[in-house]
VOGU-3710 file (C-alpha; in Angstrom, 3 decimals, decimal comma):
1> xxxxxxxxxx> 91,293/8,831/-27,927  89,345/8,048/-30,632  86,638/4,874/-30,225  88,278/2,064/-31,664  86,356/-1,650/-32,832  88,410/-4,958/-33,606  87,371/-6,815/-36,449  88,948/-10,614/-36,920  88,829/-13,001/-39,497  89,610/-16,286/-38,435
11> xxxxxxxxxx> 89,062/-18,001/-41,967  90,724/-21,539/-43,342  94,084/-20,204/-43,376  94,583/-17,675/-40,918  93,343/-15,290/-37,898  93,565/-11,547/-39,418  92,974/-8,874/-36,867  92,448/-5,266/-38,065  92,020/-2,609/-35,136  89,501/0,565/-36,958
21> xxxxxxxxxx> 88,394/3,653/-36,069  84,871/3,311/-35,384  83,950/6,991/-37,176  85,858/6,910/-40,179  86,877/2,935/-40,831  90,504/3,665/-41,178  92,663/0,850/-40,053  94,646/1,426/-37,057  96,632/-1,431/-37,224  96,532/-4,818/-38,250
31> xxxxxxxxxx> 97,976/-8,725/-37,432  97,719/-12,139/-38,310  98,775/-15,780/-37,316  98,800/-18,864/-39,171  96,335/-22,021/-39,265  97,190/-25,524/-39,616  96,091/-27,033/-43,198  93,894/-29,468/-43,813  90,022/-30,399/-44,111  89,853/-31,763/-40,492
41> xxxxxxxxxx> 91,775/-29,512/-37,990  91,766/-28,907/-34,093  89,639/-25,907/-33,674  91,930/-25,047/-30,430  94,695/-24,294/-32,914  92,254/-21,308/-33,651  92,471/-19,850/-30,370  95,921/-19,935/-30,353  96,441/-18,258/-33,529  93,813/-15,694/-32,190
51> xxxxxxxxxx> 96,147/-15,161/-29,021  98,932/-14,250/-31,231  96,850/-12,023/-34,250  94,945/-10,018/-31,605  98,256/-9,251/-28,985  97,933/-5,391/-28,316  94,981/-5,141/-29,994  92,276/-6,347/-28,017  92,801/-4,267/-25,173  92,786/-0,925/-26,960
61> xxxxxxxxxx> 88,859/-2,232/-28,653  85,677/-0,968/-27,380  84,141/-3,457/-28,712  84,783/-6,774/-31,164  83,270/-9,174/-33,728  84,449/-12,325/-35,622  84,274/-13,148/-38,965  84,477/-16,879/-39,381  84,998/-19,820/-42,000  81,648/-20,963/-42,802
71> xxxxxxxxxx> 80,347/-24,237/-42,215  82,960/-26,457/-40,039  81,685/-28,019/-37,966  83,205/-27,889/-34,641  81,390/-30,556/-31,323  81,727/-29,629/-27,209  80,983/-32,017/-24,524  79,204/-30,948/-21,445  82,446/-29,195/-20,244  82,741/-27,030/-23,223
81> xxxxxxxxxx> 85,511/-29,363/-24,650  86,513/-29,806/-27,919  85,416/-33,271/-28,831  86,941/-34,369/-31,997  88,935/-32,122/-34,196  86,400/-30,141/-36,688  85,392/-30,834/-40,042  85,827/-27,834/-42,472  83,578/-26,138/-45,217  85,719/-28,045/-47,915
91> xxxxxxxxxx> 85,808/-31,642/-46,661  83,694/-33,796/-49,013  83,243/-36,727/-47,305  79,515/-36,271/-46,465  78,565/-36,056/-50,011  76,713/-38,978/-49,686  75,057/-38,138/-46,361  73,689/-34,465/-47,857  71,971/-36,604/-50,851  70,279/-38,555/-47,682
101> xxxxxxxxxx> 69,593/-35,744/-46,283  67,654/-34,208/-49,251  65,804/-37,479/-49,946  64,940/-37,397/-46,351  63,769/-33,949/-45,969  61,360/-34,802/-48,986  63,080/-33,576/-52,140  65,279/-30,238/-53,606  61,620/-28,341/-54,019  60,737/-29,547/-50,457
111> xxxxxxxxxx> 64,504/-28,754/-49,023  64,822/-25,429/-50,724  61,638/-23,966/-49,763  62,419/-25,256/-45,571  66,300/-24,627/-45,898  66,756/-22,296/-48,583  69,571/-23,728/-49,864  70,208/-27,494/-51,405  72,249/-29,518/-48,816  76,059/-29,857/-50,255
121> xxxxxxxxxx> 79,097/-31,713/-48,481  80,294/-28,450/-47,029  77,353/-27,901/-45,205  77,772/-28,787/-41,331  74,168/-30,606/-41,348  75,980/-33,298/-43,343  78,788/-33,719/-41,978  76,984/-34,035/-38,492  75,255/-36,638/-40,213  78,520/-38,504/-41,129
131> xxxxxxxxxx> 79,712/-38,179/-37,519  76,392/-40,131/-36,756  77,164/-42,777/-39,155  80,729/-43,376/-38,900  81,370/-42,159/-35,736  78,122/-42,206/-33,382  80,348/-42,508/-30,000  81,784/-39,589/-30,623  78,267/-37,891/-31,312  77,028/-39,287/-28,062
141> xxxxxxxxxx> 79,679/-37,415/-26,434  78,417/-33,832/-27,903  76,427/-31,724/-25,977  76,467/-28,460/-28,271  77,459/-27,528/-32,247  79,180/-24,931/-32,984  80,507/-22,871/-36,400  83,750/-21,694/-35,983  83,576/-18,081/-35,729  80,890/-19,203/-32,972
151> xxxxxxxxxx> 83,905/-20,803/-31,091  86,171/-18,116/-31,477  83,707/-15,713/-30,340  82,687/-17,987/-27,169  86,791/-17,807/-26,218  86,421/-13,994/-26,553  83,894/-14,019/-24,116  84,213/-13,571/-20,082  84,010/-17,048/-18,530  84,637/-18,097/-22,669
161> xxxxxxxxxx> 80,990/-19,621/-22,391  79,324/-16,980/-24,076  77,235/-19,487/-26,781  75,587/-17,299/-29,587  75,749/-16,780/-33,295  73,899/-14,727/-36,338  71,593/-15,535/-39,139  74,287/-14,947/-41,775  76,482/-18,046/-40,618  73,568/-19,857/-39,238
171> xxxxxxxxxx> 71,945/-19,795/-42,742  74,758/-22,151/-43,759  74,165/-25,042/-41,739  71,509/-26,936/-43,017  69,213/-26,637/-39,850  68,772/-23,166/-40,275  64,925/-21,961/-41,515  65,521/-18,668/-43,921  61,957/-18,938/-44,475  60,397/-19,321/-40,930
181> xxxxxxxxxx> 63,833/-17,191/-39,867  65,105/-19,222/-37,026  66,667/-22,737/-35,940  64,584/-25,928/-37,525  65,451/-28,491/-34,179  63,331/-31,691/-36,363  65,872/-30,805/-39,320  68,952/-31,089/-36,401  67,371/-34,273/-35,480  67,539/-35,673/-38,908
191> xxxxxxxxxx> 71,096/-34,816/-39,069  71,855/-36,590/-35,812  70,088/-39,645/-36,035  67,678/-38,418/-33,642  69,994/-36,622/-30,850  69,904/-33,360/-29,614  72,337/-31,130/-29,491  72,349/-27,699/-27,924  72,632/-24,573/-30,484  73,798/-21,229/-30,193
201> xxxxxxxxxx> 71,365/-18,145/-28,958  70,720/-15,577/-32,112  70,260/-11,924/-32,264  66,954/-10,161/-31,975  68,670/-7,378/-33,948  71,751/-8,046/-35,902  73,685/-4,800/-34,419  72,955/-6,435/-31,127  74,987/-7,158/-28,013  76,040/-11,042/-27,510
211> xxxxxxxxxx> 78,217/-10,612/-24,527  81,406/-9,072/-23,150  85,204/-9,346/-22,958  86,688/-9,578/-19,365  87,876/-6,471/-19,774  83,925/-4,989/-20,958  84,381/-4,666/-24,859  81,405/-5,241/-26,544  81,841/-8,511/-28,363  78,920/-8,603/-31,957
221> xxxxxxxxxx> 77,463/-11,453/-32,872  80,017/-12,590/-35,638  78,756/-13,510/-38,907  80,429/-15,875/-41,950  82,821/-14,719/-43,654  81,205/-13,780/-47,000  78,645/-12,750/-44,942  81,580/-10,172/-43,617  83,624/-9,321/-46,366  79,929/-8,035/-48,024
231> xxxxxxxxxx> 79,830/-5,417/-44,972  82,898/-4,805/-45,567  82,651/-3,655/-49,067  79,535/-2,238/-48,166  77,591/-3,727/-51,056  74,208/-3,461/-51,522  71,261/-4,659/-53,274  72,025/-6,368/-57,069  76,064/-5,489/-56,120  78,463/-8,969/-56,562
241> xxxxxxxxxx> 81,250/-9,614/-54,446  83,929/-12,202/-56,754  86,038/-13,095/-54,209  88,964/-15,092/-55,230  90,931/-17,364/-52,303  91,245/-20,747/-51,051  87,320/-21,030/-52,750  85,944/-18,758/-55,155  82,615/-16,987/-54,151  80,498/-15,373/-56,014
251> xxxxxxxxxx> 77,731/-13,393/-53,693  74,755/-10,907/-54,317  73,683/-8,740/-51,867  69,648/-8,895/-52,457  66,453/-8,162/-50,861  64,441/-11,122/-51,887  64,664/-14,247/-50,325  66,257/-16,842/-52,650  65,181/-20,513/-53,231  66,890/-22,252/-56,545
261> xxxxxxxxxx> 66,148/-25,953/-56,179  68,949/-26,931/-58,577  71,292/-26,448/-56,020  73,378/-23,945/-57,814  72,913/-20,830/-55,847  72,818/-21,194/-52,170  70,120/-19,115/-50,615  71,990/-17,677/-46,955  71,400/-15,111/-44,838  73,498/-11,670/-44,585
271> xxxxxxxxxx> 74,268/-10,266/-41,914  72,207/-6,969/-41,979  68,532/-8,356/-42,641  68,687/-8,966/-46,236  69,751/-12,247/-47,981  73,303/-13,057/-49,511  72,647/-15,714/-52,578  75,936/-17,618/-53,498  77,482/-19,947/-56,060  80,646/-20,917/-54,452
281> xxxxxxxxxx> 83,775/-23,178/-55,904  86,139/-25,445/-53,920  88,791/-24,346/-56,698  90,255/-21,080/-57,344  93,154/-20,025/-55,451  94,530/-23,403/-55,813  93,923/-23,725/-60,086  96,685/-20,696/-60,410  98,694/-22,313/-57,544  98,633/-25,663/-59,618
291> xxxxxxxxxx> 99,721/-24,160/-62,605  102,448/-22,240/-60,948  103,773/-25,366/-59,689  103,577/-27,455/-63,179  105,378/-24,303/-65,103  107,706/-23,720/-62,107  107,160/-19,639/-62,107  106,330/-17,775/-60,000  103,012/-15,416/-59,943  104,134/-12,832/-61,658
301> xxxxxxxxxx> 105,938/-14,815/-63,915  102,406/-17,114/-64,895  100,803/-13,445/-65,234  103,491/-12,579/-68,043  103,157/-16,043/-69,230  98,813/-15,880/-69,512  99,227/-12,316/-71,004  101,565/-13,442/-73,323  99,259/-16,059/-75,404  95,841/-15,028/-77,116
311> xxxxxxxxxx> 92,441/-15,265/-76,146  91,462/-19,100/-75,543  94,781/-19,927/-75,018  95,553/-21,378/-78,641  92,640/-23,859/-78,230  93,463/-24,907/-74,635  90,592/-25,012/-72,247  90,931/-25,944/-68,490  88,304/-27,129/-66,614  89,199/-26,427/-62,865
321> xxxxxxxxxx> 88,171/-29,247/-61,068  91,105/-30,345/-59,457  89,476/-31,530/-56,003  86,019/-32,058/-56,803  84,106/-29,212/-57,218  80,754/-27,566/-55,008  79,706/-25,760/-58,184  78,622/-27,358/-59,918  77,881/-30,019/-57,333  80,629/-32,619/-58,658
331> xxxxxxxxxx> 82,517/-33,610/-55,434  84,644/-36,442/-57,204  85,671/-34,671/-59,923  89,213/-33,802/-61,453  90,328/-31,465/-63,441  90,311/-31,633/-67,182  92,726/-30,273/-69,347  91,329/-30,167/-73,080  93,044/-28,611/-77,055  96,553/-29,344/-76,495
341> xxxxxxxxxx> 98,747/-30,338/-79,702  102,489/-29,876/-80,111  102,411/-26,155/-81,034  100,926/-25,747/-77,345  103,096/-23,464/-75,213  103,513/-22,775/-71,665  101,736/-19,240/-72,292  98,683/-21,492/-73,663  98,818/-23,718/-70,461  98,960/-20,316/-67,983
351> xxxxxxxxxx> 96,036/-18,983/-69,883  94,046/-21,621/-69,821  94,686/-21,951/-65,929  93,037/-17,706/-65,917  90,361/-18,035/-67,843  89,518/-21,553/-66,468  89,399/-19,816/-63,458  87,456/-16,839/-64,476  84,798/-19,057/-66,354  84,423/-20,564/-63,656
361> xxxxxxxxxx> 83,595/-17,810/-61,501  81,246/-16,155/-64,634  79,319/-19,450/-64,200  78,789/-18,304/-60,525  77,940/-14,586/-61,529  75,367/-16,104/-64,371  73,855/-18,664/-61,916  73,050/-15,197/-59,311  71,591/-13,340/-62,552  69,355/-15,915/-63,909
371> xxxxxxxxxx> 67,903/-16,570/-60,095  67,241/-12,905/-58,833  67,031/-11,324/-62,547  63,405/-9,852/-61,881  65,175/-8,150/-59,238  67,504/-6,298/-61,037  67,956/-3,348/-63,169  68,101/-5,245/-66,901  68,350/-8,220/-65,468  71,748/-8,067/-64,672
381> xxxxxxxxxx> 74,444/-7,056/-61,554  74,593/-3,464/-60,847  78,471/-3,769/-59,829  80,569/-6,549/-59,894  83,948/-6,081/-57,240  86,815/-8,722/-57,145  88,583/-8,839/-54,439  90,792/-11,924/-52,648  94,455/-12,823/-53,181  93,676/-13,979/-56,414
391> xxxxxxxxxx> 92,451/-11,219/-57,836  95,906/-9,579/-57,154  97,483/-11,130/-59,778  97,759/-8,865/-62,946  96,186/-11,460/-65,536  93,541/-12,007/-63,760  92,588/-8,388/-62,928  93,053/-7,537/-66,680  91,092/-10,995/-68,364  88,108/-10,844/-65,533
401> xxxxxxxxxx> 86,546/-8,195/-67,977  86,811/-9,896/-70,830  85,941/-13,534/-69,820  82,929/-11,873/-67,897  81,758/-9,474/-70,854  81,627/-6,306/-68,937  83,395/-3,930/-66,392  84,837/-4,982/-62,673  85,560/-2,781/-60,450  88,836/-4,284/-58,532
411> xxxxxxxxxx> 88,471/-3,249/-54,837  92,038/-2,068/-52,521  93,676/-4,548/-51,709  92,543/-5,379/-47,555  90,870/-8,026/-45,429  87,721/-7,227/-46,066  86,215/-10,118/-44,039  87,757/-8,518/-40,619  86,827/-5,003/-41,780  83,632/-6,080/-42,041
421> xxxxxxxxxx> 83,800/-7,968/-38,738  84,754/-4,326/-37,183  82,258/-2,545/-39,049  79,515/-5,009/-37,118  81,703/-4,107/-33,609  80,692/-0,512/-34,809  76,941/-0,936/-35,959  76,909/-2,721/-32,044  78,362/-0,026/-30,390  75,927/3,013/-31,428
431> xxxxxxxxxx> 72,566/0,223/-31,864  71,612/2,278/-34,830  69,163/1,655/-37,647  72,122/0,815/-40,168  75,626/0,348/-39,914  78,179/3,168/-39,863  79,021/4,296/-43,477  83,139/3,827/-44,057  84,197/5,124/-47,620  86,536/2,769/-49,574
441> xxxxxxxxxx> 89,028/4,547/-51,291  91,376/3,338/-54,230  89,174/1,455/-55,971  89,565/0,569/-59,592  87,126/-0,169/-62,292  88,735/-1,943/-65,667  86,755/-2,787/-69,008  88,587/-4,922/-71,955  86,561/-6,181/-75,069  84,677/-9,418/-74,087
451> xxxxxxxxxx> 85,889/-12,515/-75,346  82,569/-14,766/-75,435  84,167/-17,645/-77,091  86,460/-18,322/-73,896  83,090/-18,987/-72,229  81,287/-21,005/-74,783  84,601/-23,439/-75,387  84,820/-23,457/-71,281  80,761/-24,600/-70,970  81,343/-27,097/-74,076
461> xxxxxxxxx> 83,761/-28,699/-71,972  81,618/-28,652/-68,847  78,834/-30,279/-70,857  80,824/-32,909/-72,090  82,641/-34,094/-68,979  79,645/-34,275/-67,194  78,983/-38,212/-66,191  82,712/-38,305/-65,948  82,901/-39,204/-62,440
//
């Protein structure tokens, strides 16, 4: 029998479980199980839908790794109990506690340079610093913090005490050093008002051995899951990963270690060595989902619609912020809806909801370029790959081009952030210098003429809404 790895992607919606052949990276099989919604959600629900994804699968793995949800935050007593239910990467109520926390830590210049990246609400050091606040029982109760793919691996584990995690996912957290490349306890401290709180072991090597399963798979040391889906797309250096789901990421693949003190770009970790800069939205998914919903079509039917009207949408220009928004850093935002008049049709409204989208992401894709530009050929990406549910939908496959002036290259559709999980369980199970090399077939690259003036309407807008709110 060929040697098989399991990959899993326990992200904000779901547990996806994809079973590959460790050679070649072709999937064997694949399952998944639901999550409960919500920003604050029993991590033990997790486990469960991990039970269910990985049935029959587990057992036929030599070896495993988890892709995880970045950021939640998720407490254990002494006993390894759950203490309170977690708080996930896109609960904002610590906005106000990661503004301390900068102050604290002596400024963006001072935070950047320790951290790497500027503290936002999703981050877990703030919202461990909200628990301290509003809820310092509870933190008196905690004996270790955890990230959730850190928690799903620790289940995976014989005994299920297994207490590790990598760099990539670590580099999230807000405690995490990129520059002195380890865990910064007096920045924990800050977070905790003062308490200590046990953290998870990291890798010497990132293709190293964490534990086992009770039955002796080799179990990775997980990584976040943009930190995942980037192996498995296997980008590298100046490539950009759009990926388009519950948030929109945009992610760079680079060699330089990143530091932009505006906050804009967040300067993690990857999971191979190098560094994985970010600008990453709270809306995306949801701005198409929204607009669904107010048309009452369906997605195919707001594709026809979006295709249907011209470029900038008659004059109509969304900006996206329905919830608040991470980027840029706007947590009590709403969305703005700008250039109707009464010859405004429902094919104006669904464009405006694409290309709001896809400006938004281009702002993301800019942000990368203007930070690590020295670093790359002309100054710009090499590549540029959308993947995500989103970036099924036929309008916004065939606008991305045009609202970001240049080709995209729209990857197969898959769950990248599990294949890349497995393709970790792989790089484990041979310890070699790099990870095994898996060809992605099916790929698609699409150009359309660029349509600048979506984007300069779209950053007028931004401009001017914002001391909104």
């Amino acid at each position: 029998m060929p040697t098989a790895v399991l990959g899993i992607d326990s992200s904000t919606q779901a547990t996806k479980a994809v079973l590959v052949d460790a050679e070649s990276g072709e999937v064997l099989a694949e399952q998944r199980a639901p999550h409960p919604g919500g920003t604050e959600v029993d991590p033990r629900a997790w486990i469960d839908a991990l039970g269910t994804a990985c049935e029959g699968l587990l057992e036929r793995a030599d070896a495993v790794s988890v892709g995880g949800q970045q950021h939640g935050m998720v407490l254990l007593d002494e006993a390894g109990e759950v203490v309170r239910p977690a708080l996930l990467w896109n609960d904002t109520r610590s906005a106000p506690q990661a503004a301390a926390l900068i102050e604290d830590i002596g400024g963006a210049a001072a935070t950047v340079d320790r951290i790497g990246s500027l503290p936002v609400a999703s981050l877990t050091a703030t919202k461990l610093r909200w628990i301290a606040e509003n809820e310092p029982a509870t933190l008196d109760r905690a004996e270790r913090v955890l990230l959730p793919h850190d928690f799903v691996s620790r289940r995976l584990s014989a005994g299920g005490d297994a207490f590790f995690t990598d760099r990539g996912d670590a580099s999230g957290t807000g405690y995490y050093s990129t520059r002195e490349e380890g865990w910064d306890h007096e920045l924990l401290r800050l977070a905790t008002g003062g308490r200590d709180l046990a953290l998870p072991e990291l890798p010497a090597a990132p293709q190293q051995v964490m534990a086992r399963t009770a039955s002796g798979a080799a179990i990775a040391a997980g990584t976040g899951d943009n930190m995942a889906a980037a192996l498995g797309l296997s980008l590298g250096p100046g490539d950009v990963s759009v990926s388009i789901g519950t948030s929109g990421v945009c992610a760079m693949v680079s060699d330089a270690r990143p530091a932009d003190a505006s906050g804009t770009v967040t300067g993690f970790a990857d999971a191979t060595g190098r560094f994985l800069p970010m600008a990453t939205t709270i809306n995306a998914a949801r701005i198409l989902d929204f607009a669904r919903e107010l048309l009452q079509v369906d997605f195919a039917g707001l594709a026809d619609l979006a295709l249907a009207s011209e470029p900038g949408a008659g004059g109509v220009t969304l900006l996206p912020y329905f919830d608040g928004e991470r980027t840029p850093n706007r947590p009590t935002a709403r969305a703005t809806l700008q250039g109707m008049s009464t010859a405004t049709t429902r094919a104006d409204i669904a464009r405006a909801a694409v290309e709001g989208l896809l400006c938004s992401l281009a702002d993301g894709i800019s942000a990368l370029e203007d930070l690590l530009g020295d670093s790359l050929p002309g100054g710009r990406a090499r590549r540029i790959v959308l993947i995500g549910g989103a970036a099924q939908n036929e309008a916004v496959r065939r606008l991305a081009p045009a609202v970001f002036g240049r080709e995209v290259t729209i990857a197969p559709e898959g769950e990248y952030v599990a294949l890349g999980a497995a393709r970790q369980a792989a790089w484990a199970l041979t310890g070699d210098e790099e990870p095994p090399a898996w060809e992605i077939a099916g790929g698609r690259t699409l150009t359309a003429e660029p349509t600048p003036q979506v984007m300069d309407a779209y950053r007028q807008l931004k401009e001017r809404t914002s001391e909104w709110s």
